[in-house]
N, C-alpha and C positions, 0 to 999 in steps of 0.2 A: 375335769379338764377345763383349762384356763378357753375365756373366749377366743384369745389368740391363737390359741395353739387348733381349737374348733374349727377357724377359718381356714387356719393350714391344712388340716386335715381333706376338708372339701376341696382343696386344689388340686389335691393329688388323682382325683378322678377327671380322664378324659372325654369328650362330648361325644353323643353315641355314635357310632359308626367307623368309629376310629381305634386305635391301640397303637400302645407303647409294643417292638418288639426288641428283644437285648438276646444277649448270651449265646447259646444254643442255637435258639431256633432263630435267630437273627443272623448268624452263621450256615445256616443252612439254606435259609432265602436267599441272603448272596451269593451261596453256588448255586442253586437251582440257575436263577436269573443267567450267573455266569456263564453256567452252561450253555443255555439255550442261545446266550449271546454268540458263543463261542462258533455256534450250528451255521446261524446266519451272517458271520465271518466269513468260515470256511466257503459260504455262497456267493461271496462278494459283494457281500453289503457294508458301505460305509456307516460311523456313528454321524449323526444331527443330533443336536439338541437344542430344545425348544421351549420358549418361556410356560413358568407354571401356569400368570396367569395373562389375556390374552381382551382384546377387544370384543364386546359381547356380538357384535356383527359373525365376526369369524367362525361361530357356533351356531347363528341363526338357524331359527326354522325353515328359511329360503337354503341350509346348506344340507339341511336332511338330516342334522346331530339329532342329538337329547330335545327335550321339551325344553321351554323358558325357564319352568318351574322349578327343574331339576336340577337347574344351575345355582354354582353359590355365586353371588351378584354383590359389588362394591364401587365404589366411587372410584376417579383420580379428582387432584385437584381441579382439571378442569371440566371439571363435571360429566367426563365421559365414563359412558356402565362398560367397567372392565370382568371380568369373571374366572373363577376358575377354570383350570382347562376338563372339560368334561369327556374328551375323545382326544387321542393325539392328530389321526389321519388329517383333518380341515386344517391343520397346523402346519407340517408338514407341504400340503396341498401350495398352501400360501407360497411358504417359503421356496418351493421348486418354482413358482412361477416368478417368485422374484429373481433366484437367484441361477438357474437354469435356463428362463425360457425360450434360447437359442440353441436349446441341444435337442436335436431330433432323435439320437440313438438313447440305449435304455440307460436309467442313473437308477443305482440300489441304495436305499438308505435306509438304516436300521435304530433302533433308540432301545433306552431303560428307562421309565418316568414314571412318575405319579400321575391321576386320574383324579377327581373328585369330582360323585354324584347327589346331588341333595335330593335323597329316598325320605321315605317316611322310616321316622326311628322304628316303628314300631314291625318295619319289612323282616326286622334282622338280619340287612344287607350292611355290606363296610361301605364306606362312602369315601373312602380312600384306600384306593387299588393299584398295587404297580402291576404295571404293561410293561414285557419285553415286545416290541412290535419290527415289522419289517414294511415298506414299501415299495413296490417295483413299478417305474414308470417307464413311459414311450415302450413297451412291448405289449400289444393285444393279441396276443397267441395264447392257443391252447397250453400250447409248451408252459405259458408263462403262468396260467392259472394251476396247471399239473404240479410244476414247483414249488408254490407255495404252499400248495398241500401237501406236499412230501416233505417240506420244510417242519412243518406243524409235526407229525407225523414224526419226523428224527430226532427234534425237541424234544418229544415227550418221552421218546423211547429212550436219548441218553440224560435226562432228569431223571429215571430209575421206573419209570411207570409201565409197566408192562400190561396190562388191558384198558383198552379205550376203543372208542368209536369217533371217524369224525365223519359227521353228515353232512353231505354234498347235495345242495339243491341250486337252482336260477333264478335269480328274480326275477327275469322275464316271462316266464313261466305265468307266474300269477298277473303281471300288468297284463300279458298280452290276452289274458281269458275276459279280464274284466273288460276290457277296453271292446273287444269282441261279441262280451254280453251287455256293453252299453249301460254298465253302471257309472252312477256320479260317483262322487268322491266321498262323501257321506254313506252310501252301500258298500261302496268299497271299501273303506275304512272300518266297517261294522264286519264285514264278512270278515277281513284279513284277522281281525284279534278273534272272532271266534275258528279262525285257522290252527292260529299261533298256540291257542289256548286247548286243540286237541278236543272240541267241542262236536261233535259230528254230529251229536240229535239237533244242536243249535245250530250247524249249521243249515241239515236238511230242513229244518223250521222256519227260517230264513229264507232261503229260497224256494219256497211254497209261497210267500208271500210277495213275491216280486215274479216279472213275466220275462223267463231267462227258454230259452230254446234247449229244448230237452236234452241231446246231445251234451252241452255245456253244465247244464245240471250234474249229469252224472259225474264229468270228470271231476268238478268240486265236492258232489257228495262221496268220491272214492279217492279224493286227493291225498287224503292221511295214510291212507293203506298201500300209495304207490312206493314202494319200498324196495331194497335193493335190486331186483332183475331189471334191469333198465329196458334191454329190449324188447321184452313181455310187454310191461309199464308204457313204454313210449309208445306201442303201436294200438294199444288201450286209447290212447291221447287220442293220437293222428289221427284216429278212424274218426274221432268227433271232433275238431276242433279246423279248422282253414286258417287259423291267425298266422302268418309269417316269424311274428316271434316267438311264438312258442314251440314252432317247429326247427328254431335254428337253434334257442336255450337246448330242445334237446338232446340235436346232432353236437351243440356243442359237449354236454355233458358226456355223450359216448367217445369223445375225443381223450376229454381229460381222464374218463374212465379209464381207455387203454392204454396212454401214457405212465399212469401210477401204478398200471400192471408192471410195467418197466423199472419202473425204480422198483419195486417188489414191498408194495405198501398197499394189497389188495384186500388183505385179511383186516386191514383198520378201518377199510372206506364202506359207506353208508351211502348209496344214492334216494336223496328223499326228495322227491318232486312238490311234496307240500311246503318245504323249508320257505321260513319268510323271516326277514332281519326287523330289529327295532329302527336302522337304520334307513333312513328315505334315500339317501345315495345311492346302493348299492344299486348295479346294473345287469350286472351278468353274473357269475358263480358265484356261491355265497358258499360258506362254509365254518361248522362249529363242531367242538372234539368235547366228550364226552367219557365220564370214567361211571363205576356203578361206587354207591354212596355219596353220588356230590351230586346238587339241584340243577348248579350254575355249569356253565360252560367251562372248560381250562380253555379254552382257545376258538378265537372267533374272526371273522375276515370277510375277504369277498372282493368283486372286482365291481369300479367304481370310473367311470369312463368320460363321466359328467363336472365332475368335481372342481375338476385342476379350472376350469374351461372358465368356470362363477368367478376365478380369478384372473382373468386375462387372457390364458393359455390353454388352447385347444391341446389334450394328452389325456393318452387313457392309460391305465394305473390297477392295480391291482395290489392289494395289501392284507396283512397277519397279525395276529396279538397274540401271546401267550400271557393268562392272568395268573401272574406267580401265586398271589396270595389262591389262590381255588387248587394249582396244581399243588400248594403247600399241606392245603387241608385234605386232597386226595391222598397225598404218597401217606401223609404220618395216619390216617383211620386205614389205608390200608397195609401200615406196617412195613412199608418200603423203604425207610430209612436205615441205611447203615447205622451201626454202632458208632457215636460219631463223640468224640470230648472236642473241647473249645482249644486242648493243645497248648502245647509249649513248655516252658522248663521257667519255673521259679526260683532265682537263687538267693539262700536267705546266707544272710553273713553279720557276724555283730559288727560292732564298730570300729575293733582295731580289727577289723581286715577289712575296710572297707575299701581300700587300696587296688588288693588282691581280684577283689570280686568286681570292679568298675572295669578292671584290666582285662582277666578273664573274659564278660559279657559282650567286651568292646570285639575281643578276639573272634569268638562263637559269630556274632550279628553279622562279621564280614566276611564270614560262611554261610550266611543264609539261616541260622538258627534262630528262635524267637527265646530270648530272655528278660525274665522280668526281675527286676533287682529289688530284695527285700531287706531292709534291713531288721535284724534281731531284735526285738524288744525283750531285757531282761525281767520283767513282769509276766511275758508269756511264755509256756512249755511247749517244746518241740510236737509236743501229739497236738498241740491246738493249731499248730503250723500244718500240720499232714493234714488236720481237718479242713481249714481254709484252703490248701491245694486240690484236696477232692471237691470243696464246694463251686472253685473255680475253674475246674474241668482241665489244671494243669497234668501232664505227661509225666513229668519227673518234679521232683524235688529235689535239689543239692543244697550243701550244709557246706560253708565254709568255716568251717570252725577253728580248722588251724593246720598248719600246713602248706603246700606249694597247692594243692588241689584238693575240689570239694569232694564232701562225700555225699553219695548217693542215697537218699533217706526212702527206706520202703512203704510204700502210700497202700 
C-alpha cells in the first residue's frame, strides 16, 4: 500500500468516544428521538434551539454543570474560552431569562441536540450524546414535578421499551442532613460519592471518623436501603432528623408519589431517598429511568429552582432528558426492535425509457411515495440489481424495461 493511500486509510477512523451512525440504525434513532419528541408535544412543549457551542462562563462550576475538565475548550478570536455544550438545561436557563423574563405564568420548551463530555477514552463512555430534553418553568408544584415523570415514563413506554425503572429521590434530603450534621464541604463532598457509588461499609467507615449525632448516623448508614415504601422510609427519617428540609423533600415526595398513582405510572416508580445527581443545581426532585442490561441511565432530570435566578431571573424550573443513544442500546440487546428495512421502491430503467421512469417517480413522489431512480447499466445483470436493493433495505424493485408500466422484480 502506497503511503498515500496509508494516510487515507487512517482518516477513516473516528476520535474515541464518538461514531459514525448511517442506514438502519440511524433510521431508527430518528424515530426513537421522534417519538419521544412527539410525547412532549402532545404536553405543550414548544421547540428552542440552542447553540452547540457556548461561552465557558455559562457551564461554570458556580452553575452546578460538568467539571472544567470535562469540557471540550477552544478559543474565539477574541480570546474568549468558548466550549462545547456539556448540559443543554444552563442553556436554555440563559435563554428564558433573556427572552422571557417578564412572564410570570409557566413557558414549556422542549429540544433535540447534541451533548459533548470529555471522559476519559479509556471510560468506554461516547462523549457525544444526543438529548431529547424538556423544560418546564414558573410552575413549582408538585403537579409539575409528577409531569415530568410521567412524561419520562410515556417516552419510554411508546419508544417500544417495556421494563424499566425510574428512581425518584430529593436533593434536599441529603443537603438538609449534612448541613444539620455540620459538615464542611470537603466531608460533604467525600460522603456524597461514597453515597452515589453504593459504598455502605465506606460509608459507615467514614462516619466512625467524624463526630455526627447518632440519630443522623443511622439515617446515612441506612440511606441506600430506603427504597420504595415511602411511608415506612420517611417515618424511619423523621423519628431522627428536625432539619426542616428534609422533612418537606419528603412530604413532597409523597405528593408526587400519589399524583403518578393518577396517571397510572406506579408500577415504573422507585422512591430512593439515597438518589443524589452529578449535578450541583438540582434542588428539589431528582429523577433517573433505568432498564436491566444498560449501566447508564436512559433518562435523567430533576427540579432546579436556583438556576434561572444566576441569570437575572428569579423562576423555579424543573426539567427532563431522554439519552437516545442509552435507550438505543437498551431496546436493540433487548430485542425490542421491530423488523424495520430503510424502505422505498427503487426504480431501475435503461436509458431509452428514461423518459417513462422520471414521469412515472414524479407522479408516485406527489403521492407521498419514496422513489429512487436508477438508471440500467448494460455491464450489469438484473440479480446484481435485486442484490443492491436487498443491501439497501429497498421495499420493492421495478424494472422499466418496456412498456406503459414497470414491472415488479421479486427480491
Amino acid at each position: 500500500m502506497s503511503k498515500e493511500n496509508r494516510k487515507g486509510q487512517e482518516l477513516l477512523h473516528t476520535p474515541g468516544g464518538v461514531r459514525d451512525i448511517y442506514g438502519l440504525e440511524c433510521l431508527l434513532k430518528l424515530t426513537l428521538e421522534e417519538k419521544a419528541h412527539d410525547v412532549m408535544k402532545s404536553y405543550g412543549f414548544h421547540d428552542i434551539a440552542t447553540p452547540t457551542f457556548e461561552y465557558f462562563d455559562i457551564f461554570s462550576k458556580e452553575r452546578g454543570t460538568v467539571q472544567s475538565k470535562e469540557m471540550f475548550k477552544f478559543f474565539d478570536r477574541g480570546n474568549n474560552t468558548l466550549v462545547l455544550r456539556p448540559d443543554v438545561t444552563p442553556q436554555i436557563a440563559r435563554c428564558v431569562a433573556k427572552y422571557f423574563k417578564e412572564e410570570a405564568m409557566p413557558i414549556r420548551l422542549c429540544y433535540t441536540g447534541q451533548t459533548f463530555v470529555n471522559t476519559y477514552k479509556y471510560q468506554g463512555k461516547l462523549q457525544e450524546v444526543t438529548q431529547v430534553g424538556a423544560e418546564l418553568f414558573n410552575d413549582d408544584t408538585s403537579d409539575a414535578d409528577a409531569e415530568m415523570i410521567a412524561m419520562v415514563a410515556e417516552s419510554l413506554l411508546k419508544c417500544g421499551l417495556k421494563e424499566f425503572q425510574i428512581e425518584v429521590g430529593h436533593a434536599g434530603i441529603f443537603k438538609g442532613l449534612i448541613e444539620e450534621a455540620g459538615f464542611d464541604e470537603e466531608d460533604a463532598e467525600a460522603l456524597r460519592k461514597l453515597i452515589v457509588s453504593k459504598n455502605f461499609f465506606g460509608v459507615e467507615e467514614f462516619l466512625e471518623e467524624l463526630t455526627v449525632p447518632v440519630p443522623l448516623k443511622e439515617i446515612f448508614i441506612k440511606l441506600p436501603e430506603l427504597l420504595n415504601d415511602l411511608s415506612v422510609n420517611s417515618e424511619y427519617v423523621k423519628k431522627r432528623t428536625k432539619s426542616k428540609e428534609v422533612l418537606e423533600a419528603l412530604e413532597r415526595l409523597g405528593k408526587v408519589e400519589e399524583i403518578l398513582t393518577i396517571y397510572g405510572f406506579s408500577e415504573y416508580i422507585t422512591i430512593d431517598l439515597s438518589m443524589l445527581s452529578g449535578y450541583s443545581y438540582y434542588t428539589g426532585v431528582i429523577f433517573r429511568a433505568y432498564t436491566y442490561g444498560n449501566g447508564e441511565a436512559l433518562a435523567t432530570g430533576g427540579r432546579y429552582d436556583k438556576l434561572v435566578k444566576q441569570f437575572g431571573v428569579d423562576m423555579p424550573a424543573i426539567g427532563l432528558v431522554i439519552v437516545a443513544d442509552q435507550l438505543m442500546l437498551a431496546l436493540s440487546r433487548q430485542k425490542l426492535f421491530e423488523d424495520t428495512k430503510l424502505g422505498g421502491t427503487i426504480l431501475l430503467y435503461p436509458q431509452e425509457n428514461r423518459n417513462k421512469a422520471v414521469l412515472f417517480a414524479e407522479e408516485h413522489r406527489r403521492n407521498g411515495k419514496v422513489i429512487r431512480l436508477l438508471r440500467k447499466s448494460s455491464k450489469k445483470s438484473l440479480e446484481e440489481y435485486k442484490e443492491y436493493a436487498k443491501r439497501m433495505g429497498a421495499e420493492v424493485l421495478l424494472y422499466f424495461e418496456g412498456g406503459d408500466e414497470p414491472e415488479v422484480v421479486d427480491l
